[in-house]
N, C-alpha and C positions, 0 to 999 in steps of 0.2 A: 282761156280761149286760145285755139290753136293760130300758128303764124297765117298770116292774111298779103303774099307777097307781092300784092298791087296797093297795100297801104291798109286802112280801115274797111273795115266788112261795110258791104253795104248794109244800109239801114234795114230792109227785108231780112236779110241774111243774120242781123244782130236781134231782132227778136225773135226769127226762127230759133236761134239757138238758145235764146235768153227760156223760152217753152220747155224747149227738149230738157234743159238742165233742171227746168224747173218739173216738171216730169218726171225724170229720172230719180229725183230727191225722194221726191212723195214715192212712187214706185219701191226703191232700196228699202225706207223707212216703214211701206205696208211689208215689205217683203220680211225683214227683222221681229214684225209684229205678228207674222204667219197670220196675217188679212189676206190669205191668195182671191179670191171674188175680187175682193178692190185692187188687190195687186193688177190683177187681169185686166180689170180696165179701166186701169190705169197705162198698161200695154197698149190695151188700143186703142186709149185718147191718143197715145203718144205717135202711135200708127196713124192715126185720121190726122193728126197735125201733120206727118210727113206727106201725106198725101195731097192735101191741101197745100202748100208749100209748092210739091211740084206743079198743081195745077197753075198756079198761079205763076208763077217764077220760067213755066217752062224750058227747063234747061236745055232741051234739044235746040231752041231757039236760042239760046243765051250762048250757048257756046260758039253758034254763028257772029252772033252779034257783039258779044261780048267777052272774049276768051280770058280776056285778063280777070275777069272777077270769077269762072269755073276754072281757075288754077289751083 
């Protein structure tokens, strides 16, 4: 997990990422397997997680409100 310089990710932020890795995993591992279909979407779960995330999260607000945790 990369440095987090306000202290601990916040909770949002630590299963965002805890997805993506877990994503990335299966992704690599169809990838190795030449499954490009499930590879693919596996891509674009990974895609609709990031997007959900920012709905949620809104970062354009967050960096108002919250700067220290969009460092």
């Amino acid at each position: 997990m990369p440095a987090y310089p306000a202290g601990d990710f916040h909770k949002a932020d630590q299963e965002f990422y805890a997805k993506l890795q877990a994503h990335f995993a299966k992704y690599h591992d169809l990838m190795e397997q030449v499954k490009l279909k499930d590879s693919l979407r596996t891509a674009m779960d990974y895609s609709s997680e990031c997007n959900l995330y920012f709905q949620e999260n809104k970062p354009w607000e967050l960096a108002k409100a919250s700067p220290e945790r969009c460092a």
